[in-house]
C-alpha positions in Angstrom: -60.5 28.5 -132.4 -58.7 26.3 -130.0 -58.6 23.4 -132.4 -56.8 25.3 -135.0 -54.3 26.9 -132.3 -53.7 22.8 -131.3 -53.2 21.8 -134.9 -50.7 24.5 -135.6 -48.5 23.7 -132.9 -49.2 19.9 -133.7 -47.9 20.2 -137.0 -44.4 22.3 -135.6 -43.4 19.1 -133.5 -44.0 16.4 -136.0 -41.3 14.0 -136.9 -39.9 14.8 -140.5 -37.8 12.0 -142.3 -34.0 12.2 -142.1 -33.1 13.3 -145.9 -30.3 10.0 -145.2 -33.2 7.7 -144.4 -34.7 8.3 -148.0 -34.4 5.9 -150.4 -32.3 7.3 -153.7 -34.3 8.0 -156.7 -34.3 5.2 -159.7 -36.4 4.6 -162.4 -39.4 2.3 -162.4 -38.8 -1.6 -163.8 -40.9 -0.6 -166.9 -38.5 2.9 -167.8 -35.7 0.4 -166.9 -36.3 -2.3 -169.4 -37.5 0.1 -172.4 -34.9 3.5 -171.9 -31.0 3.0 -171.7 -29.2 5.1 -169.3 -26.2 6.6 -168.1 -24.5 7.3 -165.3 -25.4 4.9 -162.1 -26.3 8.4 -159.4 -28.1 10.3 -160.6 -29.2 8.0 -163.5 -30.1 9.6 -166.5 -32.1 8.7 -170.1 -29.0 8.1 -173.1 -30.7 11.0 -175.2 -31.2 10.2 -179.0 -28.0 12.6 -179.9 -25.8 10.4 -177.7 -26.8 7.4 -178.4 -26.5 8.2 -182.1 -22.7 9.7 -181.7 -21.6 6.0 -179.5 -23.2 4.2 -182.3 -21.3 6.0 -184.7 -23.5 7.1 -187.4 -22.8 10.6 -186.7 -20.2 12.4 -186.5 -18.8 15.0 -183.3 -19.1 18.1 -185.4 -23.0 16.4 -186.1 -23.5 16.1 -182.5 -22.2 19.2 -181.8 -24.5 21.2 -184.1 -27.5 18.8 -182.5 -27.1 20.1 -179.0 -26.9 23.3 -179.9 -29.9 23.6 -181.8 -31.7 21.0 -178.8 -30.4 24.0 -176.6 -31.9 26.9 -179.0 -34.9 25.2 -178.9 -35.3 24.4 -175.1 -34.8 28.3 -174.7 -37.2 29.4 -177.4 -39.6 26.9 -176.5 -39.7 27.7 -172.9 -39.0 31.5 -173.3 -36.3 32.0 -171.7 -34.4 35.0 -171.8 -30.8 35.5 -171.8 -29.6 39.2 -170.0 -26.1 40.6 -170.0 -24.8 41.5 -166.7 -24.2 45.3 -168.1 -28.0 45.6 -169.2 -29.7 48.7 -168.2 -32.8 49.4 -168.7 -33.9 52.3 -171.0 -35.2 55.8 -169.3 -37.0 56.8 -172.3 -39.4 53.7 -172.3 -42.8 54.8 -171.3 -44.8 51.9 -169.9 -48.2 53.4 -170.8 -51.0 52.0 -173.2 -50.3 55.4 -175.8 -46.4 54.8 -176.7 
């Protein structure tokens, strides 16, 4: 019992890292040299859409219409649901296993 007392208190005075001291986040060498990327902080992966739309062989209408569905996708894919800030919730629901 008097060990874990000691260990609890140990662990309150540790040392923690200065969030300054850390080192910025960058891609490994191997995403580097096979992924093209924009931006310098934070870097980010040139997505297929964008890449396409630089290049040319689309036009911004194209691109346009490819983000949107990318973005219908990402929110039926993970389930998301989207709530108006007037929604209130019915009083006639029951939430029983008969209705």
């Amino acid at each position: 019992m008097a060990l874990h007392a000691l260990s609890r208190t140990s662990a309150k005075t540790r040392a923690t890292p200065a969030l300054a001291a850390l080192a910025p986040a960058t891609p490994t060498p191997e995403r580097l040299a096979r992924s093209q990327f924009v931006g310098t902080h934070p870097m980010r992966v040139l997505r297929t859409v964008q890449a396409l739309l630089h290049a040319g062989d689309i036009s911004q209408s194209a691109a346009d219409a490819a983000e949107r569905w990318y973005q219908d996708y990402i929110f039926g894919y993970c389930d998301y649901k989207e709530i108006p800030p007037d929604y209130r919730p019915s009083t006639l629901t029951r939430h029983d296993s008969v209705s």
